[in-house]
C-alpha positions as CSV (number, residue, x, y, z in Angstrom):
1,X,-112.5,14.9,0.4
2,X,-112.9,12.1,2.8
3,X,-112.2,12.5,6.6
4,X,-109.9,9.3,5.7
5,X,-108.2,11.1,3.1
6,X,-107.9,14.3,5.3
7,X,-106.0,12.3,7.6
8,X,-103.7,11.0,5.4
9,X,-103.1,14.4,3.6
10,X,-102.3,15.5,7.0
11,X,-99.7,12.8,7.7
12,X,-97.9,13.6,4.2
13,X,-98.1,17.5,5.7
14,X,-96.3,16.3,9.3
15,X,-94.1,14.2,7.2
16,X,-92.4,16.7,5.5
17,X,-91.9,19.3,7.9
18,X,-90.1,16.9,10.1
19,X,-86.4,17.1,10.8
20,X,-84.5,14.8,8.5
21,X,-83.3,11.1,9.4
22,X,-79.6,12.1,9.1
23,X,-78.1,15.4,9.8
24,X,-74.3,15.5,9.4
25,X,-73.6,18.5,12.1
26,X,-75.2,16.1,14.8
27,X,-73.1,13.1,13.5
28,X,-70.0,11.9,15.1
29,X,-69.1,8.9,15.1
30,X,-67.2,7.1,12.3
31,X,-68.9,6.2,8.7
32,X,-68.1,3.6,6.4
33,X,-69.0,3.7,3.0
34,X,-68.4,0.3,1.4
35,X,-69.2,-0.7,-1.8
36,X,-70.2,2.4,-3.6
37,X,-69.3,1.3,-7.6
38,X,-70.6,-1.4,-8.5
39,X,-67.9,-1.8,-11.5
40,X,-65.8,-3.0,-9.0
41,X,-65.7,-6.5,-7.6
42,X,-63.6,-5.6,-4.5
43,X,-65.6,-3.4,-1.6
44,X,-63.9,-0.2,-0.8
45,X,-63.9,0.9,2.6
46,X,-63.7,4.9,3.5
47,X,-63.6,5.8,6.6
48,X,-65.1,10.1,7.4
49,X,-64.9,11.1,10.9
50,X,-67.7,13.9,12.2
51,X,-69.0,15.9,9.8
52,X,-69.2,19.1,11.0
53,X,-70.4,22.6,9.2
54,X,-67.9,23.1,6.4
55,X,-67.9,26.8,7.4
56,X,-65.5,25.4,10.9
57,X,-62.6,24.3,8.1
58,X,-62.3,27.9,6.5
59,X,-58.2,30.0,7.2
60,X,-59.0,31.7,10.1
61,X,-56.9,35.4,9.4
62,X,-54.0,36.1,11.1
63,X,-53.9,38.5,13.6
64,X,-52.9,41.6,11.7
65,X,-49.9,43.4,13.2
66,X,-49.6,46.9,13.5
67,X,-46.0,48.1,11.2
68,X,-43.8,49.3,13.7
69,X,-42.4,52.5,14.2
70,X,-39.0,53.5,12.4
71,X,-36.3,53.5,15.1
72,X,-32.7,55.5,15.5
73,X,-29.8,54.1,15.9
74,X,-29.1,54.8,19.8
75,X,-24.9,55.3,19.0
76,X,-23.1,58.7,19.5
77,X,-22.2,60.3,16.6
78,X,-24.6,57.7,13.9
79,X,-28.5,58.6,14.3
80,X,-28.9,56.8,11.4
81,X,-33.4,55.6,10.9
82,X,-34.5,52.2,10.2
83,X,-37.9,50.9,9.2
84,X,-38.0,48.1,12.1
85,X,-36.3,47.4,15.4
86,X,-34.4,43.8,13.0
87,X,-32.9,46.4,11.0
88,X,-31.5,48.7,13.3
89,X,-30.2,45.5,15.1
90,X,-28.2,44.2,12.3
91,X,-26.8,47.7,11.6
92,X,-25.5,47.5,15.3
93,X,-24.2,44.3,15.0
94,X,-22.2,44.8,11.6
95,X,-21.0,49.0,12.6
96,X,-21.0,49.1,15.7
97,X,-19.9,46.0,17.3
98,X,-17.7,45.0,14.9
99,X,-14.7,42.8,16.4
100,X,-12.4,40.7,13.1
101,X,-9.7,43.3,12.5
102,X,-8.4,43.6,8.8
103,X,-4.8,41.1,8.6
104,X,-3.1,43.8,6.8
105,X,-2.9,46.4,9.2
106,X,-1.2,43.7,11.6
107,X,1.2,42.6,9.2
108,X,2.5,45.8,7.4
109,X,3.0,49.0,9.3
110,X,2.7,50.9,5.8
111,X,-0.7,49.9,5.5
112,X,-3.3,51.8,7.7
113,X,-6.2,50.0,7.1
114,X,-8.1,50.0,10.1
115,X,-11.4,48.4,9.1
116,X,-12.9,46.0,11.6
117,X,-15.4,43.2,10.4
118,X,-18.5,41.5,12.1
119,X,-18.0,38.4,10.1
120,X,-14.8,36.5,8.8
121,X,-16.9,36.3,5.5
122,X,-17.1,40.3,4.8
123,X,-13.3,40.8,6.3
124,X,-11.9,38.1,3.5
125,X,-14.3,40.2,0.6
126,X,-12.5,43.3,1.9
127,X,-9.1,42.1,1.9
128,X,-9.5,40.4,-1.7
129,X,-11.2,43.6,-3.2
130,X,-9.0,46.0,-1.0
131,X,-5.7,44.4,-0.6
132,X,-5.5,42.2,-3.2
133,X,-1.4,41.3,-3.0
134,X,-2.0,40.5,0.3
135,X,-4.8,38.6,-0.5
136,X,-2.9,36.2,-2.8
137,X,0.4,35.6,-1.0
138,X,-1.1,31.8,0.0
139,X,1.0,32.5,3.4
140,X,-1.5,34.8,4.5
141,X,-4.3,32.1,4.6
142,X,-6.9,34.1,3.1
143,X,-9.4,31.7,1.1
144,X,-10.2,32.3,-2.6
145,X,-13.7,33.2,-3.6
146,X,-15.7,32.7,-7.1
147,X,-14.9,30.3,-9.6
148,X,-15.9,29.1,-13.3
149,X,-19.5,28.3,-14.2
150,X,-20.2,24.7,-14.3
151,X,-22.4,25.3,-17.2
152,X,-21.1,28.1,-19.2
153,X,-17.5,28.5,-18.5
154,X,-17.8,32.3,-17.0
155,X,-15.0,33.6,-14.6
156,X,-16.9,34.7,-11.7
157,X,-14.7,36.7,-8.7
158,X,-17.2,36.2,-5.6
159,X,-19.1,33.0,-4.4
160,X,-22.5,35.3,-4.4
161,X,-22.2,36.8,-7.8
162,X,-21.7,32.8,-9.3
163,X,-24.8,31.7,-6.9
164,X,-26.7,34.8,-8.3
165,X,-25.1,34.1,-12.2
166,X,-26.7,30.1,-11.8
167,X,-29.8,31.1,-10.6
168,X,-30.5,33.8,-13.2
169,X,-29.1,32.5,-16.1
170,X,-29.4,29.0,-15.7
171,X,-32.1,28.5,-13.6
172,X,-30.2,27.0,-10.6
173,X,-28.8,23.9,-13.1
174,X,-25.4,22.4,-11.8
């Protein structure tokens, strides 16, 4: 081999070992592509912003959290366990805090129901399922609850159990 084709073979050798023209972690500014098909007559413009190493867009994991402790109900008397502190908090709220007194026991000294309620909601259930004359004197102002399928026709007595009967059987149709 030639000293001029030495030279050259050394050239090709440099050539390749060189860093590419374009490398996409280094590159950011804005690229248009226009053009790309040529089946169609109008040029399409996309616009990419920086590429950058495709291992920067994978889910980062959440920080896992440790499962807290079961906690005790703090009352007198209940000592009852619950898995988290949101449970124990709504077993607070609905037993021992509970401040909607049931109608009847105001209304007829006979009755000695002495049930208090966190929520109107769960003192109407009670006085419908527990005191159901009460319930449906209309002067009492207690509201019904349940109703007849709009598909199917059932009688259903509580607004949950004809939420729960749509969904299951009929797939949430109305």
């Amino acid at each position: 081999m030639s000293f001029e084709g030495l030279a050259i073979a050394e050239e090709q050798d440099e050539s390749s070992s060189s860093p590419p023209l374009f490398n996409p972690n280094e590159y950011d500014e804005e690229m248009t592509v226009a053009g790309l098909s040529s089946r169609h007559s109008t040029s399409t413009q996309h616009k990419h912003k920086s590429s950058t190493p495709k291992s920067s867009f994978r889910p980062k994991k959440a920080p896992s959290r440790k499962p807290s402790s079961p906690v005790q109900c703090p009352h007198e008397g209940c000592g009852e366990w619950f898995p988290r502190p949101t449970e124990l908090h709504k077993h607070e709220h609905k037993e021992h805090n509970p401040h909607i007194p049931c109608p009847v026991r105001s209304t007829d000294p006979r009755v000695t129901c002495s049930k208090k309620f966190y929520t109107k909601k769960d003192m109407y259930r009670h006085v419908r399922t527990t005191h159901p004359r009460f319930a449906e004197d209309p002067a009492n102002d207690i509201p019904e609850d349940g109703g007849v399928c709009p598909v199917c026709g059932i009688m259903v007595k509580r607004d949950d159990n004809l939420r729960r009967h749509m969904l299951k059987q009929h797939k949430g149709k109305t």
